[in-house]
Structures are given as C-alpha cells and as structure tokens.
C-alpha positions in Angstrom: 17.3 -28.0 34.2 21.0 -27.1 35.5 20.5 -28.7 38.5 19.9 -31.8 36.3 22.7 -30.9 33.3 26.2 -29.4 35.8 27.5 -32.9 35.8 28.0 -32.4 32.0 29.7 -29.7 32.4 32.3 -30.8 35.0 34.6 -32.8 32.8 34.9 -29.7 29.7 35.8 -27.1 32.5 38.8 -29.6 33.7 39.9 -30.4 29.9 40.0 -26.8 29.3 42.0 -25.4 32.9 44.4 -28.4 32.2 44.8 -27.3 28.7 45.5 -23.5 30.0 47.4 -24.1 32.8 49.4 -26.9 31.3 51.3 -24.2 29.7 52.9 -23.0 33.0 54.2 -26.5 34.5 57.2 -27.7 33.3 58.1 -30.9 32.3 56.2 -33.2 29.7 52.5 -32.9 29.5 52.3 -35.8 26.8 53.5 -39.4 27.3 54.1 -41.8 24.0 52.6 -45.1 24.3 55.6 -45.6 22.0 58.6 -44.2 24.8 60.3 -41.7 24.7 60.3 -39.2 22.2 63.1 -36.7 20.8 62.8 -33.3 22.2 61.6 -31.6 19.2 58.8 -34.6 19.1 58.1 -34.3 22.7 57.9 -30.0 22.1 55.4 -31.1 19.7 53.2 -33.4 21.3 53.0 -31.0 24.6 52.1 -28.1 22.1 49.2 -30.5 20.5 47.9 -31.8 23.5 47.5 -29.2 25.1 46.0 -27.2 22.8 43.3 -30.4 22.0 42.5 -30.1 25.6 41.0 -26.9 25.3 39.6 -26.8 21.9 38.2 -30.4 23.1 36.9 -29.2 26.8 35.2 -26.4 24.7 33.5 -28.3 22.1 32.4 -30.9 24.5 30.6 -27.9 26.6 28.9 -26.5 23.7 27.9 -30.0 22.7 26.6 -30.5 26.0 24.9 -27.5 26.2 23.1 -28.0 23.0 21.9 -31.5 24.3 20.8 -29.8 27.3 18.5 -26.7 25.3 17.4 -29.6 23.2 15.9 -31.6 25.9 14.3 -29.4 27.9 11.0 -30.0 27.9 11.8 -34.0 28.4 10.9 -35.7 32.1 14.0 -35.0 34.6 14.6 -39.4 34.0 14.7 -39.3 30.0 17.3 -36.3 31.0 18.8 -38.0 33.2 19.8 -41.2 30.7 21.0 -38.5 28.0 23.6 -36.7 30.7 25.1 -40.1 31.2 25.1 -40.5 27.4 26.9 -37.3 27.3 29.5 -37.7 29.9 30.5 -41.1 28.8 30.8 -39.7 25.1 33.0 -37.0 26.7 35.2 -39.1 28.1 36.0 -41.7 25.3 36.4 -38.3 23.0 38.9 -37.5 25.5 40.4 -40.7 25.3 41.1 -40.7 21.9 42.3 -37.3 21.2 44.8 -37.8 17.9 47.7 -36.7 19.2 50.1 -39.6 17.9 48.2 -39.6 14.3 48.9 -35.8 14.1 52.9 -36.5 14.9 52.7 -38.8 12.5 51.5 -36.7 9.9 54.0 -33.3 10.4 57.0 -34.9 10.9 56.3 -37.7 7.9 55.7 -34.6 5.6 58.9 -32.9 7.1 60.7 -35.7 6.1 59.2 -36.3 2.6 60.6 -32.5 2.1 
C-alpha cells in the first residue's frame, strides 16, 4: 500500500522543510503579485508564509494519509486514480495559500484602530 501511496507524501514533506528551513535564509521568502512591499509588510508576509507552509505540508499529509487508510482494501488502479486526485489537490491548496487576504485583513484592522 506505501509502495502505491509515497508519491503523496513527497510534496507535504517539501512544504513543511521549506517552511522550517525558510526561517534560516535570509532575504524575502514571500513575493507580492502587487510589488514590493514595506518592510513591516514584507516581515509579515515571510512570517505567514512560512508558517502556512508547514501547517499546510502537515495537513496535506494527514489528509493524505487518511485517504490512503481509507482505501485500502481498493484494487492498486482505483488507488492509483485517488493518489493523482490527491497530489493535484495538494498542489492547487498550495497554490492558493491566503497569504495576501491575511495582509489585508491585519493591517486593515491596524489601521481602522
């Protein structure tokens, strides 16, 4: 059954070393489709995104392990088709981690203050 399911488990273990070591390189981690942010913005979004990478890379490997106990007893094919299901879910989660909505929200309510 792991033979079949480590695939799934690939792309969680890199969101969560990225998230961990982020920490120790310097420079920005987090890039605004919007360009460049102030530093205390920029602090902000690093902080964010790299702790969403973990809590993400996390959740998406207990997702994917659940899938995986769930399934078990399915034919290694039907298996198959749900890993792909799972790994391209994975990715567009990843994708669309909030960290600009987030921004948004902290620094409009520091300024409503």
């Amino acid at each position: 059954m792991f033979s079949i399911w480590w695939p799934a488990y690939v792309f969680p273990c890199i969101m969560v070393l990225c998230g961990l070591a982020g920490r120790l390189l310097p420079g920005r981690k987090y890039r605004s489709p919007l360009g460049p942010l102030t530093k205390e913005r920029q602090e902000f979004a690093d902080r964010l995104l790299l702790k969403l990478l973990w809590q993400f890379g996390l959740a998406f490997a207990a997702l994917s392990f659940m899938i995986m106990r769930s399934v078990r007893l399915m034919g290694s094919s039907g298996q198959q088709i749900l890993l792909y299901i799972a790994i391209i879910l994975q990715i567009i989660g990843a994708l669309i981690l909030p960290v600009e909505r987030n921004m948004k929200a902290y620094f409009d309510e520091q300024e409503d203050e």
